[in-house]
VMD Tcl script that draws the C-alpha trace (Angstrom):
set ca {
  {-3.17 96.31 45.72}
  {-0.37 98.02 43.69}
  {-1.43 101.26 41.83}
  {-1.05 100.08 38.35}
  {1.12 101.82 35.68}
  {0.54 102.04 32.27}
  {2.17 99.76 29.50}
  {3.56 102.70 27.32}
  {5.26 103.90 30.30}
  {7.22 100.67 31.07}
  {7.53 100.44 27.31}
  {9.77 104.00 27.06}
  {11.55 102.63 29.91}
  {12.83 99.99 28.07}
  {13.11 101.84 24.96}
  {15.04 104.63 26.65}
  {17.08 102.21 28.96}
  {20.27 101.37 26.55}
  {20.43 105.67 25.53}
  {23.22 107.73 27.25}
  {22.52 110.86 28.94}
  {23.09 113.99 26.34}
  {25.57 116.17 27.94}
  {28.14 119.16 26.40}
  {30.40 116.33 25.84}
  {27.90 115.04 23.04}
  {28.60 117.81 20.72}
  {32.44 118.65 21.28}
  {34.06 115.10 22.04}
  {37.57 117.04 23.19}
  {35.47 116.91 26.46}
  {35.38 113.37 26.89}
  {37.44 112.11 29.77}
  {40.23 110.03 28.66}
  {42.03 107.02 30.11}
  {45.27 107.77 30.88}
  {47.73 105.09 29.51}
  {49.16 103.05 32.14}
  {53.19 104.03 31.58}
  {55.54 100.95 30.80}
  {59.04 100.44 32.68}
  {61.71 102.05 30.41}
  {63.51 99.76 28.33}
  {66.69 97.81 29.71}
  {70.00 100.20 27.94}
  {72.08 97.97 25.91}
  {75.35 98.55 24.39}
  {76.42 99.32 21.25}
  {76.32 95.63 19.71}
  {72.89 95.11 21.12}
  {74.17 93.13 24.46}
  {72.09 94.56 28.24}
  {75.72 94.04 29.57}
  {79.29 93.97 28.34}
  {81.97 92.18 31.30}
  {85.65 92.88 30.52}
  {88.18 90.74 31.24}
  {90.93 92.79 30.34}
  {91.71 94.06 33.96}
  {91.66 91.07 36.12}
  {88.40 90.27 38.19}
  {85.98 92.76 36.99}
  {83.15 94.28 39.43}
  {79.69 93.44 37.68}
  {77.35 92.51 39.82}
  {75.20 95.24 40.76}
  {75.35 96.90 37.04}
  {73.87 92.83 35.76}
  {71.53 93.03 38.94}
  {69.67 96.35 37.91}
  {69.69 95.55 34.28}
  {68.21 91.84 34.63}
  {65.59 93.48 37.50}
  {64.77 95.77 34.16}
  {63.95 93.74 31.52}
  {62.31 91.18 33.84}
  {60.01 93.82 34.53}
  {59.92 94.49 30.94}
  {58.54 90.86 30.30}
  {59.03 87.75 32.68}
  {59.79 85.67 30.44}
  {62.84 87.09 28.54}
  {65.75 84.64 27.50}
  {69.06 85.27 28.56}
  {71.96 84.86 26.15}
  {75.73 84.75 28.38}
  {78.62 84.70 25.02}
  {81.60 84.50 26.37}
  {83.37 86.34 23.48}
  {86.71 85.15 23.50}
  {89.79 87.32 20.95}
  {90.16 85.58 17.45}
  {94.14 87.13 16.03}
  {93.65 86.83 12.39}
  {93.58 83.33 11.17}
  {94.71 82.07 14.60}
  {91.94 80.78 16.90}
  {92.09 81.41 20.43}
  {93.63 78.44 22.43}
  {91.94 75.98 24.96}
  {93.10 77.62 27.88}
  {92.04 81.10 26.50}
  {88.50 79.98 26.00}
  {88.48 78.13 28.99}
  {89.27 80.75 31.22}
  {86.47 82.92 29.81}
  {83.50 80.07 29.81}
  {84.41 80.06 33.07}
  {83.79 83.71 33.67}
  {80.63 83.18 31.51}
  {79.55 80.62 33.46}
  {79.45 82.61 37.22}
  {77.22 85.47 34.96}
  {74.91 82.97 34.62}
  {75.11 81.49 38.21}
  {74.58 85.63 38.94}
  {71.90 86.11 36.73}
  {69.87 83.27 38.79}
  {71.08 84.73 41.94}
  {69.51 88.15 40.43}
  {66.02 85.88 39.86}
  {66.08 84.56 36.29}
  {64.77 81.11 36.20}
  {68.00 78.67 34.74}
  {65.63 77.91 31.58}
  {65.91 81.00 30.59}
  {69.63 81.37 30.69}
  {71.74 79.92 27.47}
  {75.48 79.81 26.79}
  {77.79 80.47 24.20}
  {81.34 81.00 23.32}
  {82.16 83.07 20.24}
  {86.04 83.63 18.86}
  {85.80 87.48 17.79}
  {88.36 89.13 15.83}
  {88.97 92.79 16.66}
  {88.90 92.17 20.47}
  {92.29 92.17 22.35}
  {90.62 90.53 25.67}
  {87.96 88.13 26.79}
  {84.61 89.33 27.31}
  {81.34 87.90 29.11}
  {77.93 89.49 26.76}
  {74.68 89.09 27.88}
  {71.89 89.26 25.49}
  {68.26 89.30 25.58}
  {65.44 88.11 23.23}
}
mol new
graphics top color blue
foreach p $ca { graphics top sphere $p radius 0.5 }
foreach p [lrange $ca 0 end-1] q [lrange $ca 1 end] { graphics top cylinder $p $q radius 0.2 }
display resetview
């Protein structure tokens, strides 16, 4: 037969059960541990205007890959889900728009940044295209933009 123990002492056990221990961290709370703060991936760097990458097309077949690779590998790790804006910015001269040809050549352009940016691993839902006639620029340009 089990020795048998008295009610009031399985009553302060479950008094006492839900109280923490009282240590020197009770009195002077700076001795608490802390959790550190797991640290987020820096943000992607974006240029001036706002855009993660700027492509110039004023010196024949610019060399963009790796700079688009690192800076979509960035802000995918940022958030997955991050849409992809590719504006092929094409130059506006005053009141004259840019002709077909001009903004033909540079949707083109815009158009193998996006095939890149899926090469790179962004899912073709979140890639959009644009053009945009911009005065002030004296050459076509491919943007990419993220929100």
């Amino acid at each position: 037969m089990p020795p048998r123990v008295p009610l009031s002492l399985i009553g302060l056990t479950l008094l006492l059960g839900g109280c923490a221990l009282i240590d020197q961290a009770t009195f002077n709370p700076s001795l608490r541990p802390v959790a550190k703060a797991t640290p987020r991936p820096p943000a992607p760097p974006t240029n001036s205007d706002g855009a993660l990458v700027t492509i110039s097309l004023a010196h024949g077949e610019p060399d963009y890959q790796d700079t688009l690779a690192s800076a979509v590998k960035q802000a995918l790790a940022i958030r997955p889900d991050i849409m992809f804006q590719v504006i092929s910015m094409v130059p506006e001269k005053g009141s004259t728009l840019p002709t077909w040809d001009q903004a033909e050549s540079v949707t083109v352009w815009g158009r193998r940044v996006a095939d890149q940016l899926q090469q790179d691993g962004v899912d073709a839902g979140q890639i959009a295209l644009g053009l945009r006639a911009t005065p002030g620029l004296d050459h076509g340009e491919i943007r990419v933009y993220v929100q």
